[in-house]
C-alpha positions in Angstrom: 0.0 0.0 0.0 1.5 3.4 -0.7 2.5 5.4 2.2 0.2 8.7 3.1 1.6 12.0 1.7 3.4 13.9 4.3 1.4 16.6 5.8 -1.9 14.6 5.6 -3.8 14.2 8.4 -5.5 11.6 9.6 -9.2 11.2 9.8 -11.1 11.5 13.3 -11.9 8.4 14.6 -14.3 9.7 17.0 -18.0 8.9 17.0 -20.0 12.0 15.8 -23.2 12.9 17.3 -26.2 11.8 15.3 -28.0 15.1 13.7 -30.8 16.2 15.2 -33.7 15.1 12.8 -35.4 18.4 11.3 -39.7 18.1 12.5 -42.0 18.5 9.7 -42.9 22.1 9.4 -46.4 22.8 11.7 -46.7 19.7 13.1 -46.1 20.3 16.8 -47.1 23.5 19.6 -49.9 25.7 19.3 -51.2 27.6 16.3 -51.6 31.7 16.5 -55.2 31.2 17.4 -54.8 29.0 20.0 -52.0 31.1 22.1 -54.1 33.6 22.1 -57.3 31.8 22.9 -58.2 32.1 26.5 -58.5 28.3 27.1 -54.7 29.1 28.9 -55.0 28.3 32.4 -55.0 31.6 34.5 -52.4 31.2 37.4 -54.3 33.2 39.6 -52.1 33.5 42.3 -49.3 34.6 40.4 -51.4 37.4 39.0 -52.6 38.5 42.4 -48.6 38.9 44.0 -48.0 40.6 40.5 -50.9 43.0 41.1 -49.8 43.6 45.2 -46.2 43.7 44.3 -47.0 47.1 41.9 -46.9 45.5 39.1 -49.2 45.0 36.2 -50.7 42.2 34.5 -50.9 42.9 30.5 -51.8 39.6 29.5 -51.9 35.7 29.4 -51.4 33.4 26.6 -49.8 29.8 26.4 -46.5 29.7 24.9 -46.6 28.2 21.3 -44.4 25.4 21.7 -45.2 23.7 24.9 -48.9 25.0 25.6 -47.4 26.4 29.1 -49.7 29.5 31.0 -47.5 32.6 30.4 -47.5 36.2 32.7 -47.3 39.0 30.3 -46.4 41.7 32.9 -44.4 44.8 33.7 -43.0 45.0 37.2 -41.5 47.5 39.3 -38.0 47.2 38.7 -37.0 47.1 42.6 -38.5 43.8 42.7 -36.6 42.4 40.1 -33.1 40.8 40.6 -31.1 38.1 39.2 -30.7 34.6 40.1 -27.6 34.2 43.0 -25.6 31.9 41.1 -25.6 33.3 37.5 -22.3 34.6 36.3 -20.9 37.8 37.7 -21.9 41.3 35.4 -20.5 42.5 32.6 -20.0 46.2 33.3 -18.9 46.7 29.5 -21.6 44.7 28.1 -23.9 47.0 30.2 -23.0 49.8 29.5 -23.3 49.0 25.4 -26.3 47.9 26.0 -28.0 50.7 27.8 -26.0 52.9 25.1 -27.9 50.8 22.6 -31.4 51.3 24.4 -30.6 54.6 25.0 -30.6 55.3 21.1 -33.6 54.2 20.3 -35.5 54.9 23.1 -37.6 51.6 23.7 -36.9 48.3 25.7 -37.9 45.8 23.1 -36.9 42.6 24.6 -38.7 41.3 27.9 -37.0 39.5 30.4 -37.8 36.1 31.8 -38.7 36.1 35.8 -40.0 33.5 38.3 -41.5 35.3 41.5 -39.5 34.0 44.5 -40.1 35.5 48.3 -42.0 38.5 47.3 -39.2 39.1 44.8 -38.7 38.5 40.9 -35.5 36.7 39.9 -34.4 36.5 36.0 -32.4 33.3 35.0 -31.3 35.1 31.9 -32.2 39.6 32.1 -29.2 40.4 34.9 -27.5 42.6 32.3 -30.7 44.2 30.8 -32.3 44.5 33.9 -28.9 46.5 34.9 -28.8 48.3 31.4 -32.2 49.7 32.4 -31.4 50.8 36.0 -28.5 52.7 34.5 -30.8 54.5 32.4 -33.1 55.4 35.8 -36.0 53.0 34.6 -39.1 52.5 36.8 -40.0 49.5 35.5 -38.9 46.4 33.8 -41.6 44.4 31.3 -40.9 40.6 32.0 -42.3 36.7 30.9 -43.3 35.5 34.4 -43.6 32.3 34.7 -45.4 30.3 36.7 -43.0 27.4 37.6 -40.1 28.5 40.0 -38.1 25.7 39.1 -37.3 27.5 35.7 -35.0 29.8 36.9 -32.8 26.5 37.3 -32.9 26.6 33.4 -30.1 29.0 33.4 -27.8 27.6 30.7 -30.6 27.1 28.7 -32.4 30.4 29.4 -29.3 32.6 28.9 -28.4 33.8 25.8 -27.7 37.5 25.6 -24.3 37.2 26.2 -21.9 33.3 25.4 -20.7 31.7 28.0 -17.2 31.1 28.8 -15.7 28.1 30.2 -15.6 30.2 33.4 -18.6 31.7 33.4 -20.6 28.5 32.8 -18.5 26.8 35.8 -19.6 29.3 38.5 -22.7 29.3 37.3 -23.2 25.7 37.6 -21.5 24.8 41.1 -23.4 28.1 42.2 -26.5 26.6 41.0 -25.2 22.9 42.7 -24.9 25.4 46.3 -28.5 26.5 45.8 -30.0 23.2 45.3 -27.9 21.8 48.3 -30.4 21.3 51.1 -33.4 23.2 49.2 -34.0 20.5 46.9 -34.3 16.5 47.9 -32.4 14.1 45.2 -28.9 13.5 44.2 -26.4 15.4 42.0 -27.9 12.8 38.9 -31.5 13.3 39.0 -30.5 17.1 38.0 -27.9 16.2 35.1 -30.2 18.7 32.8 -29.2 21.5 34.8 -25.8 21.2 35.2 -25.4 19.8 31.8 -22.0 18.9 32.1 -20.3 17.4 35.5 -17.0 18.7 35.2 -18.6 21.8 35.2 -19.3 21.6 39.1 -15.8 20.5 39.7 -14.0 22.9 37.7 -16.7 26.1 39.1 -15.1 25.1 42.5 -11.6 25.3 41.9 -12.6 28.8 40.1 -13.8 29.7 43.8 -11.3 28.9 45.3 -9.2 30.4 42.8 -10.6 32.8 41.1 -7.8 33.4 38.0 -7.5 29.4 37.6 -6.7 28.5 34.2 -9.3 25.6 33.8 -9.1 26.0 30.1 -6.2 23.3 30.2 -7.8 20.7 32.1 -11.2 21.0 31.0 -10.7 18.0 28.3 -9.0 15.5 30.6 -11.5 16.4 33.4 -14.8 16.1 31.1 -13.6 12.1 30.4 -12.6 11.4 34.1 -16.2 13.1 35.6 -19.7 11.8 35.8 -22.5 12.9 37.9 -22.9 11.3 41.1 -25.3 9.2 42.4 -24.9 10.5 45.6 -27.5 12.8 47.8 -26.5 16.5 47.0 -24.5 17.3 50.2 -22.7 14.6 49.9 -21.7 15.1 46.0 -20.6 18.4 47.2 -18.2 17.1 49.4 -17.2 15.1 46.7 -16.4 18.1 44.5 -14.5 20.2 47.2 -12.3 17.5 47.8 -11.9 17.5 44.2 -11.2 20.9 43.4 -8.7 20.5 46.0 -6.9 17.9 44.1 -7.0 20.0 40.4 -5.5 22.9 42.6 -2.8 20.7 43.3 -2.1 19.8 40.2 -2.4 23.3 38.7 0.0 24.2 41.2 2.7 21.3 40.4 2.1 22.6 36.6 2.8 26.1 37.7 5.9 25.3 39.3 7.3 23.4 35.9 6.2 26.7 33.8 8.2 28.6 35.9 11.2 26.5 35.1 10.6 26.4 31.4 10.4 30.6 31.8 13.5 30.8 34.0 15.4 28.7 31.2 14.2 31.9 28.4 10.7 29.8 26.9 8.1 32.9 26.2 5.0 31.7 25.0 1.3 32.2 25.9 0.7 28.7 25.7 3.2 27.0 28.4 0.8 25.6 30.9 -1.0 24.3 27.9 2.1 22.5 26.6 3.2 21.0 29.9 -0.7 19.7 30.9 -0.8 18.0 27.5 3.1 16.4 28.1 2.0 14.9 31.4 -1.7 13.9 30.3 -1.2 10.4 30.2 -5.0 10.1 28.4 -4.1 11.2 24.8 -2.6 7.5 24.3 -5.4 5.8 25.3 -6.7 4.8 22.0 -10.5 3.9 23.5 -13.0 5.8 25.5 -13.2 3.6 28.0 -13.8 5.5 31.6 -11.2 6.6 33.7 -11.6 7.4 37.7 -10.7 11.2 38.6 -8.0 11.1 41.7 -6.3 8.2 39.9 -6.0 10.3 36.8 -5.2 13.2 38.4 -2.8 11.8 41.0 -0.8 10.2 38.5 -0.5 13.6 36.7 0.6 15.1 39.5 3.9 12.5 39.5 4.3 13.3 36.1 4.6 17.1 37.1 6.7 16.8 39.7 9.2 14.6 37.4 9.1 16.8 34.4 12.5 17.0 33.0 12.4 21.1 31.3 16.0 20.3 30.2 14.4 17.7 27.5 12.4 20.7 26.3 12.9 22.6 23.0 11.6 26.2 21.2 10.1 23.8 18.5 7.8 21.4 20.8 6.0 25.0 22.4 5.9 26.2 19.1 3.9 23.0 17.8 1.9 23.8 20.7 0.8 27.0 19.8 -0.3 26.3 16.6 -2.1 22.9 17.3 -6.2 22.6 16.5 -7.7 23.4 20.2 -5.1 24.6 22.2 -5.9 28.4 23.6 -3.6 30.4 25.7 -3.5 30.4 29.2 -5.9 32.3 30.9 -3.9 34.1 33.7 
């Protein structure tokens, strides 16, 4: 067989998610008649805390895809805040987009709020509900809905401004806290909230250290975590301890980079190069699972025994222009 041309790469061997199949157009949710129609449910109570919290009902309809009761309503902005364990505000983003609502002189795009202890929180408004209190707003026009348990739906719900792998990480092990002891169940039964488990892990060690570049371990630690089948107390235990343990390591990675700058090695990629030297994973032809404080204890070793002197310009370099690899976030 003739050999492969140099340069050619080799196909992907992994699996590929199946496409999502398209629906056939207008055959599920409501048609315009029926949102409208007042066979919705009225969720009398809610409209009654709307009407003694200042606020205003404008209308109800059902929502077109699921048939779900929907608050049209504009509330007193004081009574609106954002969930706790969203990610932290934007001040730039606010300010471009009261600049924004500020030229044309309308707020066009409701937010989404659950009522919650005679307050409103929005899983996915925090930086247009800000934009408009910069501005001196009064009010605040929001989707209220009914079910409280939708302001859970944050990385769903919240799409004014993308995620980073930071952002989604506090989010998430902010979310794991609020659940903890308000909710019965273990960290499992809520995978579709947290949507990834190495987010939870990885949100920790970013509280605990807050310019953590988790960027480099986020591949190795998506294949070593699962969610836990383990009441939520304990699975945040579980998650402390690990944190703990990916602090370590970052800290044994740390110390290498250090060498490899002390010996004249400038690039913006370093800790990338030296996590992807030491993970052990990459030749592991299968996806078979692997166990997390194994892994990460025996990268740890491989840290600690990194030999800088068998390092050259041209390996970093490689590094810095290889398909995934991002510079490191401190």
């Amino acid at each position: 067989m003739a050999a492969k041309k140099a340069g050619t790469k080799a196909r992907s061997t992994t699996p590929r998610k199946p496409r999502r199949k398209k629906a056939e157009p207008r055959s599920r949710g409501l048609t315009a008649a029926e949102v409208a129609s007042e066979a919705a449910s009225q969720p009398t109570e809610l409209i009654q805390a709307i009407q003694q919290d200042g606020g205003q009902v404008l209308s109800v309809y059902r929502d077109p895809l699921g048939a779900h009761s929907v608050v049209f309503a504009v509330l007193p902005i004081d009574k609106v805040e954002p969930t706790p364990y969203q990610r932290d505000l934007s001040e730039p983003h606010v300010k471009r987009l009261a600049n924004a609502m500020e030229r044309l002189d309308r707020f066009l795009d409701p937010v989404i709020a659950v009522r919650k202890d005679d307050k409103y929180w929005t899983p996915n408004g925090n930086h247009r509900l800000n934009a408009s209190r910069l501005l001196g707003a009064k009010s605040i026009v929001a989707l209220v809905l009914p079910e409280e348990d939708v302001a859970y739906q944050i990385l769903a719900l919240n799409t004014e401004k993308a995620h980073n792998l930071k952002e989604r990480s506090l989010e998430v092990i902010r979310m794991h806290r609020g659940l903890t002891g308000s909710r019965a169940g273990r960290e499992a039964d809520f995978a579709n909230l947290f949507e990834e488990p190495s987010f939870i892990t990885l949100g920790a060690a970013y509280e605990k250290r807050p310019r953590f570049a988790a960027g480099a371990y986020h591949p190795f630690v998506k294949r070593a975590e699962r969610f836990l089948d383990l009441p939520m107390a304990e699975a945040l235990k579980v998650r402390e301890a690990r944190a703990d343990k990916l602090l370590e390591l970052d800290d044994a990675v740390a110390r290498v980079v250090t060498s490899l700058k002390d010996k004249g090695f400038q690039s913006p990629y370093l800790k990338n190069f030296v996590v992807a030297r030491i993970n052990f994973l990459r030749f592991k032809k299968d996806d078979s699972p692997v166990e997390f404080d194994p892994t990460v204890s025996k990268m740890i070793a491989s840290a600690q025994k990194f030999n800088v002197d068998k390092v050259n310009k041209d390996d970093i370099t490689r590094m810095g222009g290889a398909g995934g690899a991002e510079p490191d976030e401190e």
